[in-house]
N, C-alpha and C positions, 0 to 999 in steps of 0.2 A: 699658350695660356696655362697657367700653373691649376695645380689640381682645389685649391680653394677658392678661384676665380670659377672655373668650370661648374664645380660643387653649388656655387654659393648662383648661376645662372641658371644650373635646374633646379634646383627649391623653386626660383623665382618662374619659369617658366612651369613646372606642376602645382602651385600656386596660383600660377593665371590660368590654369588649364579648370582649377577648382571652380575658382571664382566666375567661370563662364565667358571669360576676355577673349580667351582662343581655345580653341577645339585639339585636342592631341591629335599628330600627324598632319597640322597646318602647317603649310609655310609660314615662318614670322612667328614663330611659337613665342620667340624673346622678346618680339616686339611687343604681346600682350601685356609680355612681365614688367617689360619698363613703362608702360602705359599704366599699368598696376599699381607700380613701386611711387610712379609720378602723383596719381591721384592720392593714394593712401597719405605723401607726404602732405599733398598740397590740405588734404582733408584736415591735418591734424597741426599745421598751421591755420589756416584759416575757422575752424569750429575754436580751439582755443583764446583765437584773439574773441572769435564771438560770445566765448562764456565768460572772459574776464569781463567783458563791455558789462551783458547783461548783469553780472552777481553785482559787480562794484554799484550799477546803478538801483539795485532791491536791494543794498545791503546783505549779501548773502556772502555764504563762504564753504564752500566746496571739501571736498577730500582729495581731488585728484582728475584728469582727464584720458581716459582712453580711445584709441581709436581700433574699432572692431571694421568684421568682415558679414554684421549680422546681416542676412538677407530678407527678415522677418520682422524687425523691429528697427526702428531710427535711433531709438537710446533709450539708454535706463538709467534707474539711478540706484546704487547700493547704497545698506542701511547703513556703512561708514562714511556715505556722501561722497563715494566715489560716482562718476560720471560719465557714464560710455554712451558712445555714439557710430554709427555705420559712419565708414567713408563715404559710400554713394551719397550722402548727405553733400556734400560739396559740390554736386552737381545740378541740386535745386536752386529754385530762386532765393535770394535774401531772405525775401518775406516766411521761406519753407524753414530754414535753417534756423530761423531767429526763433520760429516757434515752436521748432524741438527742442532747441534752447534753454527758451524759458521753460518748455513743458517740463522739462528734466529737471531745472535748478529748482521749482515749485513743491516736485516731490522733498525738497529737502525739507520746507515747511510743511507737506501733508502727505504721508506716504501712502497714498490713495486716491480716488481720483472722485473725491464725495465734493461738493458744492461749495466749500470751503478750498477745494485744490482749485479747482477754475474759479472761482472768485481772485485768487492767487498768479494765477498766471492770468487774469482781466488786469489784474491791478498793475502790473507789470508789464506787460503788452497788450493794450485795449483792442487791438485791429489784429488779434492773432490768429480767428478765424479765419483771414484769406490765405494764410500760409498753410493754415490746419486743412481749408479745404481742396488747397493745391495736391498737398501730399495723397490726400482719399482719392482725385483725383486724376493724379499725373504720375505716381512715386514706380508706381510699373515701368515708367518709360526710363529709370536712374539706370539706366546698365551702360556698361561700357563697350 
């Protein structure tokens, strides 16, 4: 194995060691990392097609889409209407994703979370509640 194959397998497996996938000195330390490297992509395919869905149907228009490692928060949204999102997201229901979603794209109209932003994301997904109350929840259990 050449030494930027090698190189580019430990990032990936102290990486998954970060992220809590595998424990340093497990057996299969690399298997966490491609388990890692799978989710993260699948996360940033899958939340993507979900933000185009939702903005194109609220008329909205974004700055850009990230995909984070936050373990603390599902997403946020930057005042250039940039757009970030955990991967562990990918591993909620529809209903969970769809609501971080919208919750995120909302801040672009109200960068606060006053009765005017939830009116906002109501308008846009009326049944957002059950995804909102999965995450309160269940969102403990997103780990790999």
């Amino acid at each position: 194995m050449d030494k930027e194959k090698t190189g580019t397998r430990q990032k990936n497996v102290r990486a998954a060691q970060a992220e809590g996938v595998c424990k340093r000195g497990e057996h299969g330390g690399a298997a966490g990392a491609v388990f890692l490297d799978w989710y993260k992509r699948r996360a940033a395919s899958k939340i993507k097609e979900r933000v185009e869905y939702w903005a194109r149907l609220a008329g909205l228009r974004h700055g850009g889409i990230r995909i984070n490692s936050a373990a603390k928060r599902w997403g946020s949204c930057g005042r250039n209407g940039g757009l970030n999102f955990s991967w562990r997201l990918v591993m909620a229901p529809h209903a969970a994703l769809d609501y971080v979603v919208v919750h995120e794209l909302s801040h672009l109209v109200h960068m606060n979370h006053s009765p005017d932003f939830w009116n906002t994301v109501r308008r846009i997904m009326p049944d957002y509640d059950a995804g909102r109350q999965w995450l309160k929840n269940n969102g403990h259990l997103l780990l790999v």
